[in-house]
Wavefront OBJ file of the C-alpha trace (Angstrom):
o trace
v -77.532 45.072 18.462
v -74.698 44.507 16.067
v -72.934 42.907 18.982
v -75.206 39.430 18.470
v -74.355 37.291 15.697
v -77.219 37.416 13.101
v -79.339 34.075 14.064
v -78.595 34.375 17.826
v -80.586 35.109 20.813
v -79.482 36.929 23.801
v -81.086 38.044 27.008
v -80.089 41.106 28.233
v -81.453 42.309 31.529
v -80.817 46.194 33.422
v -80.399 46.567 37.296
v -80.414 49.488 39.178
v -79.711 50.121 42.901
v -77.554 51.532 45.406
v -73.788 51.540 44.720
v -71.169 52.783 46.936
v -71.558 55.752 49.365
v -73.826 58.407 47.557
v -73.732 56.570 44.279
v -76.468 54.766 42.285
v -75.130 51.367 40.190
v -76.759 50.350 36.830
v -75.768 47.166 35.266
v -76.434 46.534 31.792
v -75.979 42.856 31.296
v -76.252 40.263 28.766
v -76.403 36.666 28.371
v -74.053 36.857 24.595
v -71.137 35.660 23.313
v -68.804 37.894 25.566
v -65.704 39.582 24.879
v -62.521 37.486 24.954
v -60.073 38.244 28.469
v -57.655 40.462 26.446
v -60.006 43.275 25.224
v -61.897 44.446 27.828
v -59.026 47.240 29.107
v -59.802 48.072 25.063
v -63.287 47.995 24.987
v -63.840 51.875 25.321
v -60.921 53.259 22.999
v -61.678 55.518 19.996
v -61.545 53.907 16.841
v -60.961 50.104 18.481
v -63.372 47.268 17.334
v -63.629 44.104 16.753
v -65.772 44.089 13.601
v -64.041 43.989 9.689
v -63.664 47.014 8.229
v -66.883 48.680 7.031
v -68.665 47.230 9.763
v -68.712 49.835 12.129
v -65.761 52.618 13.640
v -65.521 51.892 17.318
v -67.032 54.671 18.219
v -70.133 53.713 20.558
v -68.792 53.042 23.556
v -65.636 54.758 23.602
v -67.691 57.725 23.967
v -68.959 56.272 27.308
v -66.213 56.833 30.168
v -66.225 60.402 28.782
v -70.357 61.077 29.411
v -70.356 59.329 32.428
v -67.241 60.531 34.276
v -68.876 64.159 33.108
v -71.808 63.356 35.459
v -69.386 62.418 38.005
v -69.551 58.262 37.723
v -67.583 55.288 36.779
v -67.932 52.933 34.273
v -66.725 49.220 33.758
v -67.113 45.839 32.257
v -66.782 42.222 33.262
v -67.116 39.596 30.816
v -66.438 36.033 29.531
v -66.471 34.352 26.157
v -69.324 32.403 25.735
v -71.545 34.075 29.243
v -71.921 37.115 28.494
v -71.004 40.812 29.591
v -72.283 42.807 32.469
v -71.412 47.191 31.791
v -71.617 48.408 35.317
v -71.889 52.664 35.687
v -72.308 54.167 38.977
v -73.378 57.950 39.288
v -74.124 60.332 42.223
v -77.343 59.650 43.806
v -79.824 62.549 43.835
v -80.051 64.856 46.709
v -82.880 63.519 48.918
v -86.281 65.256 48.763
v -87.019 67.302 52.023
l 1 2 3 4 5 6 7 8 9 10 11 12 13 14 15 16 17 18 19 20 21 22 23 24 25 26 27 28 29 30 31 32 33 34 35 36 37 38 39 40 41 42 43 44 45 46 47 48 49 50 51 52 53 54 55 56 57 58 59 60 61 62 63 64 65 66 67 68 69 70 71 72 73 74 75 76 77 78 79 80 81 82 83 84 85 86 87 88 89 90 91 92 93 94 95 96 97 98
C-alpha cells in the first residue's frame, strides 16, 4: 500500500464479471489520490515511478501487462487525481463444465 499517503484512508473495492466475448473482467479499484492525466500510458514501464529515489524501483506493475497478456488478457487503467484509479484485466473465461 505504498501508493496511500501515510495518514490517509482509501477504499478499494474488486469486481469481477463477464467482459467481452469469452473473457472474464476484474476491476481493481480505489477511492485514492489517483494518478495525474499524463502518466497513466507510463504506469506499467520498467523502472518508471513516481516515488524519490530509495523509495521503491518501479517494478510492481510493470511486470503486469507481461503476466497477464501470457494468460491471454488485457490490462488497463483509468484514473483521476483526487478519485481514484480503477486497473481493469480481462482474461479468457474457462471452458464451461459439461
Amino acid at each position: 500500500m505504498k501508493a496511500i499517503p501515510p495518514g490517509n484512508e482509501c477504499a478499494i473495492a474488486i469486481r469481477v464479471g463477464p467482459g467481452a466475448p469469452g473473457m472474464v473482467r476484474i476491476e481493481v479499484a480505489d477511492d485514492g489520490v489517483g494518478v495525474p492525466r499524463n502518466l497513466p500510458s507510463r504506469i506499467f514501464d520498467p523502472f518508471y515511478s513516481t516515488r524519490k529515489v530509495g523509495e521503491g524501483i518501479g517494478l510492481g506493475l510493470a511486470i503486469c501487462p507481461s503476466i497477464v497478456t501470457a494468460h491471454g488478457g488485457c490490462i488497463s487503467v483509468a484514473s483521476e487525481v483526487g478519485r481514484g484509479s480503477t486497473f481493469t484485466v480481462e482474461l479468457p473465461a474457462p471452458p464451461a463444465e459439461p
